[in-house]
C-alpha positions in Angstrom: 0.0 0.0 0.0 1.9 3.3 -0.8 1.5 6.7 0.1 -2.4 7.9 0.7 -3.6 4.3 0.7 -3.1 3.9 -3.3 -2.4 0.4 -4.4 0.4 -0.1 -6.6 1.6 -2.0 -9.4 4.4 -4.6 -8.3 7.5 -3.5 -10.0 8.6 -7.2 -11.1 5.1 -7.6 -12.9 5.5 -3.8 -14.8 9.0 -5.6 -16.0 7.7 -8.8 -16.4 4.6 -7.5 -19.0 7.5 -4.9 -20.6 9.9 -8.0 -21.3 7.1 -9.6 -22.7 6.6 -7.6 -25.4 10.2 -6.6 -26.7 10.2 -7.3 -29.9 12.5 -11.1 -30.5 15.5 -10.9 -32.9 14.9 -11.3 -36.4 18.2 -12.1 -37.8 19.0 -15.3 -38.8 19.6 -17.6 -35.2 23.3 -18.5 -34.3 22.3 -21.4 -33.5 20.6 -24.7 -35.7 17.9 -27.0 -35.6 20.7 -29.7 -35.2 22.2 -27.5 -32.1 18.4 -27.6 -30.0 17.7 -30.9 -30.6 21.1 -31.7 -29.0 20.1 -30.1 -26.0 17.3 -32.0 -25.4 17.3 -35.2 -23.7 17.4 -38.3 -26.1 14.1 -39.8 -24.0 12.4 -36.9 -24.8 11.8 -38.0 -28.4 10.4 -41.2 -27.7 7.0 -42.4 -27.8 5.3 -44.5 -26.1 1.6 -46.3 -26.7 1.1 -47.0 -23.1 1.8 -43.6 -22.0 -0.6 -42.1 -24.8 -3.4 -44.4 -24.2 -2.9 -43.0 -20.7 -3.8 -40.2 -21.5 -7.2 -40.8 -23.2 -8.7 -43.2 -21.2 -7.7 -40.2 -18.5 -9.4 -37.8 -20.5 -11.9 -39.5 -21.2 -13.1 -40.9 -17.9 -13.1 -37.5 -16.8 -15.3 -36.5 -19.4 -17.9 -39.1 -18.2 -17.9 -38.8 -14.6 -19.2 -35.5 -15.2 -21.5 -36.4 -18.2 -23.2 -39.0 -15.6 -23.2 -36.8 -12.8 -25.5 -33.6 -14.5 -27.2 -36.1 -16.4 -28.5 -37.8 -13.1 -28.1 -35.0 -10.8 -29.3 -31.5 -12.7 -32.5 -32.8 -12.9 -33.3 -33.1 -9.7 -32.2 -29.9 -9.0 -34.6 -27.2 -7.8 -35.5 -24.1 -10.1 -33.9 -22.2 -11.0 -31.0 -24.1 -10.2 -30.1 -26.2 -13.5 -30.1 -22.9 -15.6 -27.0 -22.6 -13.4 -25.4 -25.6 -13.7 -25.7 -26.5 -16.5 -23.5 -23.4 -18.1 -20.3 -24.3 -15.5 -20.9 -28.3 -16.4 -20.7 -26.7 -20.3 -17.5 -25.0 -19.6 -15.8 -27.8 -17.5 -16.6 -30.3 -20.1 -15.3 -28.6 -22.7 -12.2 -28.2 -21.0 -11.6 -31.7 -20.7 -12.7 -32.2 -24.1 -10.3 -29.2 -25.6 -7.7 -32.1 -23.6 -9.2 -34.9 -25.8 -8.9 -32.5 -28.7 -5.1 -32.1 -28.3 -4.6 -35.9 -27.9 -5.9 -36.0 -32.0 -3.4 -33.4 -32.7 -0.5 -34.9 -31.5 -2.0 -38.4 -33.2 -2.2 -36.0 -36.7 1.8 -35.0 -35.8 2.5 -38.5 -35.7 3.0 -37.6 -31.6 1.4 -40.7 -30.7 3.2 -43.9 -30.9 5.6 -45.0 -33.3 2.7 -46.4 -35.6 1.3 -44.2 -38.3 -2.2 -46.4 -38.9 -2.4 -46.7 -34.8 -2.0 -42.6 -34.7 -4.4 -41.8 -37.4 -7.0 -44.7 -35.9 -7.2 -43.2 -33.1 -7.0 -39.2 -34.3 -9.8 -40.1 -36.4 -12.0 -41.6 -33.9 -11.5 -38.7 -31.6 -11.6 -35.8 -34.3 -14.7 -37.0 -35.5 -16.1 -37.0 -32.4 -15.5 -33.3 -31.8 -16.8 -32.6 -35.4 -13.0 -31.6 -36.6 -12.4 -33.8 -40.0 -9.2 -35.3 -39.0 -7.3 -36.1 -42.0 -8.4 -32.4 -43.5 -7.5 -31.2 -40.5 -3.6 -33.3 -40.4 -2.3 -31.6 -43.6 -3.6 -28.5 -43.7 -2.2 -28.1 -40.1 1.1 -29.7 -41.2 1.5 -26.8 -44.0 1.1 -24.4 -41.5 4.1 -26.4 -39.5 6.3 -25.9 -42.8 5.5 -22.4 -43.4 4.9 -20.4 -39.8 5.4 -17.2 -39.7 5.3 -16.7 -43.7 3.0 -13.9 -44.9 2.5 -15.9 -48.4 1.9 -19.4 -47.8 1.5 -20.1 -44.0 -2.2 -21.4 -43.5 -4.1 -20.3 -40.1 -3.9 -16.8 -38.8 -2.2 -15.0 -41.5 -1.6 -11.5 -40.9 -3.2 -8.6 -43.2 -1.3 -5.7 -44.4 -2.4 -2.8 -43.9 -3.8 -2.1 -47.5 -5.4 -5.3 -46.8 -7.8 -4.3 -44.6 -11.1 -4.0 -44.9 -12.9 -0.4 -44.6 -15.0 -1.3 -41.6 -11.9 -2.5 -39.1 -11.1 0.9 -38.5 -14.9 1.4 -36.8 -14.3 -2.0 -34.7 -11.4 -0.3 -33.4 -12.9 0.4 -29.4 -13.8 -2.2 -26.8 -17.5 -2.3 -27.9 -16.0 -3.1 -31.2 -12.9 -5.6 -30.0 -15.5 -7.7 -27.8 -17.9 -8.4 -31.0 -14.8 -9.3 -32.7 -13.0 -11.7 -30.2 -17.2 -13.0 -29.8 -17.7 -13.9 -33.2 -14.0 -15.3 -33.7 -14.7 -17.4 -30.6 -18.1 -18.6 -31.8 -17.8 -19.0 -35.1 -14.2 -18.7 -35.9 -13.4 -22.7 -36.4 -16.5 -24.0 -38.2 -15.8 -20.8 -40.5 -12.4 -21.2 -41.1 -13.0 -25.1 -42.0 -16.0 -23.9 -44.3 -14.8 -21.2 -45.8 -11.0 -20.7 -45.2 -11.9 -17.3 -43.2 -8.5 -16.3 -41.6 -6.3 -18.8 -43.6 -4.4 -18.8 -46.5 -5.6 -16.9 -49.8 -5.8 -19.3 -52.6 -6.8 -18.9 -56.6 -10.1 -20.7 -55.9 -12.7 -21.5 -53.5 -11.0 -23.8 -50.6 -12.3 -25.8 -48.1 -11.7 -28.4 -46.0 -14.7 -30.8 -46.3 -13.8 -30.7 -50.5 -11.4 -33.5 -51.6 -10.6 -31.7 -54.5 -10.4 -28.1 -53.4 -7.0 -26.5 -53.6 -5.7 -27.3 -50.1 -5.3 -31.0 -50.9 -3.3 -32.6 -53.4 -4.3 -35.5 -56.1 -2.8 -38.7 -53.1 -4.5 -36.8 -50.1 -8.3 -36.8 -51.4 -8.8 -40.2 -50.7 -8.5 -39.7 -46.8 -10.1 -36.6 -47.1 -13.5 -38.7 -48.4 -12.7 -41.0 -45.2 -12.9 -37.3 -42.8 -15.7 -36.6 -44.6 -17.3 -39.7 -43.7 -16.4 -39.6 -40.0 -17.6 -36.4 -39.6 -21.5 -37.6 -41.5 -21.4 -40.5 -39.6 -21.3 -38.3 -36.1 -23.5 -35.9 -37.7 -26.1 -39.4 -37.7 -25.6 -40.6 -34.2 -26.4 -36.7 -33.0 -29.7 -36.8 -35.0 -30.6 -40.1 -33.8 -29.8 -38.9 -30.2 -31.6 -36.0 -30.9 -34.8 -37.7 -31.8 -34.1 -40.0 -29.1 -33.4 -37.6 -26.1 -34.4 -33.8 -27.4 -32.5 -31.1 -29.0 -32.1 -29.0 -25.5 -30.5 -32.5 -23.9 -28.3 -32.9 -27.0 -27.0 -28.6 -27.1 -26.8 -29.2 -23.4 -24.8 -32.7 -23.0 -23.0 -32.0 -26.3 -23.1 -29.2 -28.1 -22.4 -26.4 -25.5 -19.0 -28.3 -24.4 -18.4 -28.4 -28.2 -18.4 -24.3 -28.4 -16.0 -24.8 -25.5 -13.8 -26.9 -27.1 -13.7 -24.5 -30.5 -13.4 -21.7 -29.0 -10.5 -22.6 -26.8 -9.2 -24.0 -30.2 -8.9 -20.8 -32.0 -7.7 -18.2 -28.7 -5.1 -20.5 -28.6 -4.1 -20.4 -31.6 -4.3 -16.8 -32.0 -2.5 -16.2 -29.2 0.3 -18.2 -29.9 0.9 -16.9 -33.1 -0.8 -12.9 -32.5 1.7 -11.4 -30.4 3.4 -7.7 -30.5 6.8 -9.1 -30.4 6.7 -11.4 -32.7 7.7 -11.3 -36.4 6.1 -12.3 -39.8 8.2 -12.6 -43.1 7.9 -12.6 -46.8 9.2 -14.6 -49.2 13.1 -12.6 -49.3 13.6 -13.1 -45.9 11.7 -16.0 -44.7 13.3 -19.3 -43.6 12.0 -22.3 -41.1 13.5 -21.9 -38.3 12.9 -17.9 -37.9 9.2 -18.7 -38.8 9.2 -22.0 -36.3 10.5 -19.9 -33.4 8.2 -16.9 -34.7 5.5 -17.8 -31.5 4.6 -17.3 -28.3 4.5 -20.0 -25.1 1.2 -18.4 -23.2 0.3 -19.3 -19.1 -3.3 -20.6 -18.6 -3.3 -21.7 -15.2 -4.4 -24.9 -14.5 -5.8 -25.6 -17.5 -2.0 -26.1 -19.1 -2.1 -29.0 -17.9 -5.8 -29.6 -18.5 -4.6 -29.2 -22.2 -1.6 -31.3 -22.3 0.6 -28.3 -22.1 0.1 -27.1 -25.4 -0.6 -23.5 -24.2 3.0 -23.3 -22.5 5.2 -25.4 -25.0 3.9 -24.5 -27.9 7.5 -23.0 -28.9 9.2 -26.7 -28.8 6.3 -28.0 -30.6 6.9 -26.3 -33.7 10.5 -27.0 -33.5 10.1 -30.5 -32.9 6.1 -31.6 -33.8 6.6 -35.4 -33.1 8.0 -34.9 -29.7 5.0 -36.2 -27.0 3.3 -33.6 -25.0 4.2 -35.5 -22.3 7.4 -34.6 -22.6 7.2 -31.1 -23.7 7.4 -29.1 -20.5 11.2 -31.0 -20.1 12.6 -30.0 -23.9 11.1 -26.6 -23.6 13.5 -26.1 -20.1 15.9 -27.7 -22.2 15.6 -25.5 -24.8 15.6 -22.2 -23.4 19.5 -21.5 -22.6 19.9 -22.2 -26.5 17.3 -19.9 -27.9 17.9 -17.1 -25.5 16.0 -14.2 -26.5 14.7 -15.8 -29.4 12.3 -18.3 -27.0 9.4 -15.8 -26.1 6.7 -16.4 -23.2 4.2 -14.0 -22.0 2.7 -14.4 -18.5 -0.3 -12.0 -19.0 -3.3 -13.4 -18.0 -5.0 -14.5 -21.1 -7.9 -12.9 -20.6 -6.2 -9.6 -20.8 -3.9 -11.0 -23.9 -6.9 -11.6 -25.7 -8.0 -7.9 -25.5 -4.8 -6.3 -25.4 -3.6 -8.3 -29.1 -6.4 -7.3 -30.6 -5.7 -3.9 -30.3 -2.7 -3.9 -30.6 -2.0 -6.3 -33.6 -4.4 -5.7 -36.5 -2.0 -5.7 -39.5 1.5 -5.9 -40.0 4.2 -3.5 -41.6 7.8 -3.1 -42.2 9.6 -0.7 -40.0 11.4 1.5 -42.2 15.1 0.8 -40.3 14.6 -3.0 -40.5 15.0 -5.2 -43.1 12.4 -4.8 -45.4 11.1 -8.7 -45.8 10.6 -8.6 -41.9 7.1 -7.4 -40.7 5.5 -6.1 -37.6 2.2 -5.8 -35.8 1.1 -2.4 -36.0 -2.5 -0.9 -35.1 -4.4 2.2 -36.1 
């Protein structure tokens, strides 16, 4: 409490949030791929089917014991009570499930075990299951794993320039206008993005990720992206027959509330690890892997890091090395971090605040004039 009873700001948290945000190097590293792997204990790259399957019969026992708990126990709850409960059983489950959703990620990284038709048995199962189309889902993801951080031809998330941007952004540029936007990206941000391609890559034609023959794929991938297809109607079936069975309200309640959850925890984390004021984008002169691998952000959400398999605070290591077990992630990325030195980034700020705070503060990206030209910045209005 300082003078006249006025609460202030912990220095070591002002420096902490100021570190944060200093811009990372952009020169080529002194350092190679070769050089960080070395520094990384061998175990660290080894998989393991027991462990893994650990993992999502963890998950999703979890996820049960609280499906059979609101589905025996809400409805004997007095009014008004269930109109309560049923919103924090929503959000808890979908935490679990945004868990279960990482699991099929690391099966599409070929994180899983050392068996590809094993990894992308089980990815598809559990994809489907959350309405992602996993094989759609595998290589467009793995694209944007070869090309982070390039303005041209990385996939999710790609920055605008500033004669990019549409007219109206300038008018969303106030809270009132930032909270629609984070609401609808939140919402409607991942079923719009796999529809339409809104936020990805620009490409010649119409591209999406339920077409086998649209331009994300290539002539060997269609086939499998047919079989996502096919998980994702035969889901689509079971919920209708549910539906008919038990009621639209128990099926948005049980179901499809979690599954907002899930998506929208899927796309803030995202953004945030790749939406950050510090962080660089590059064009075609100046980009290479490893500046756009190590062009993110490891982000702190609480408890929920491990909720998520730590892919919210190791996401820096998993771009290096996207085979690597989250299991043992939070290892390599300490293993890392005395190699990298300031090119590792992570930023403590809560995330709710992130949220707000990059979307002010990154809507498009520029040069600086005294940098290298190829090398781009967040800017805002």
């Amino acid at each position: 409490m300082g003078a006249g009873g006025r609460m202030s700001v912990p220095l070591a948290a002002k420096n902490s949030e100021i570190d944060s945000l200093k811009r990372v190097p952009y020169s080529k590293p002194p350092f190679t791929l070769s050089q960080i792997k070395k520094a990384i204990p061998p175990h660290c790259f080894k998989r393991s089917v027991v462990h893994s399957f650990f993992y999502v019969v963890y998950d999703l026992t979890i996820a049960f014991i609280f499906y059979y708990i609101v589905t025996n126990y809400i409805p004997q709850l007095p009014h008004p009570l269930p109109y309560l409960a049923w919103p924090i059983y929503g959000f808890i489950q979908g935490c679990v499930l945004t868990g279960v959703w990482v699991i099929a990620l690391e099966c599409g990284h070929h994180a899983f075990s050392d068996y590809q038709w094993l990894d992308d048995t089980v990815g598809l199962i559990l994809h489907s299951s959350l309405l992602v189309p996993y094989f759609s889902w595998k290589y467009s993801h793995r694209r944007h794993h070869s090309n982070t951080g390039s303005l041209e031809r990385d996939e999710v998330f790609v920055p605008k320039q500033k004669s990019s941007i549409r007219w109206y952004s300038k008018y969303l540029n106030n809270p009132l206008g930032r909270f629609l936007t984070l609401t609808i990206t939140l919402t409607l941000g991942w079923p719009l993005y796999l529809l339409f391609n809104v936020s990805g890559r620009p490409y010649d034609r119409f591209a999406c990720h339920f077409d086998p023959y649209g331009p994300i794929y290539s002539d060997r991938e269609r086939l499998q992206i047919y079989i996502s297809d096919t998980g994702i109607l035969a889901v689509c079936y079971g919920l209708y027959r549910l539906t008919m069975v038990k009621g639209l309200a128990w099926v948005v309640c049980v179901y499809g509330v979690p599954l907002l959850v899930v998506n929208g925890f899927l796309v803030l984390i995202t953004f945030l690890q790749h939406t950050h004021p510090s962080l660089p984008h590059y064009d075609s002169s100046e980009w290479d892997w490893l500046r756009g691998a190590l062009a993110t952000v490891d982000r702190d959400y609480g408890v929920l890091n491990k909720v998520f398999h730590n892919i919210t605070d190791t996401h820096v290591a998993h771009h290096l090395f996207s085979t690597m077990p989250h299991y043992h992630a939070m290892e390599a990325t300490k293993a890392i971090k005395p190699i990298l030195g300031d090119y590792y980034q992570f930023d403590g700020t809560p995330v709710y605040k992130a949220m707000f705070r990059e979307t002010k503060e990154c809507v498009f990206v520029e040069p600086d004039e005294s940098d290298e030209k190829g090398v781009f910045w967040y800017k805002k209005f």
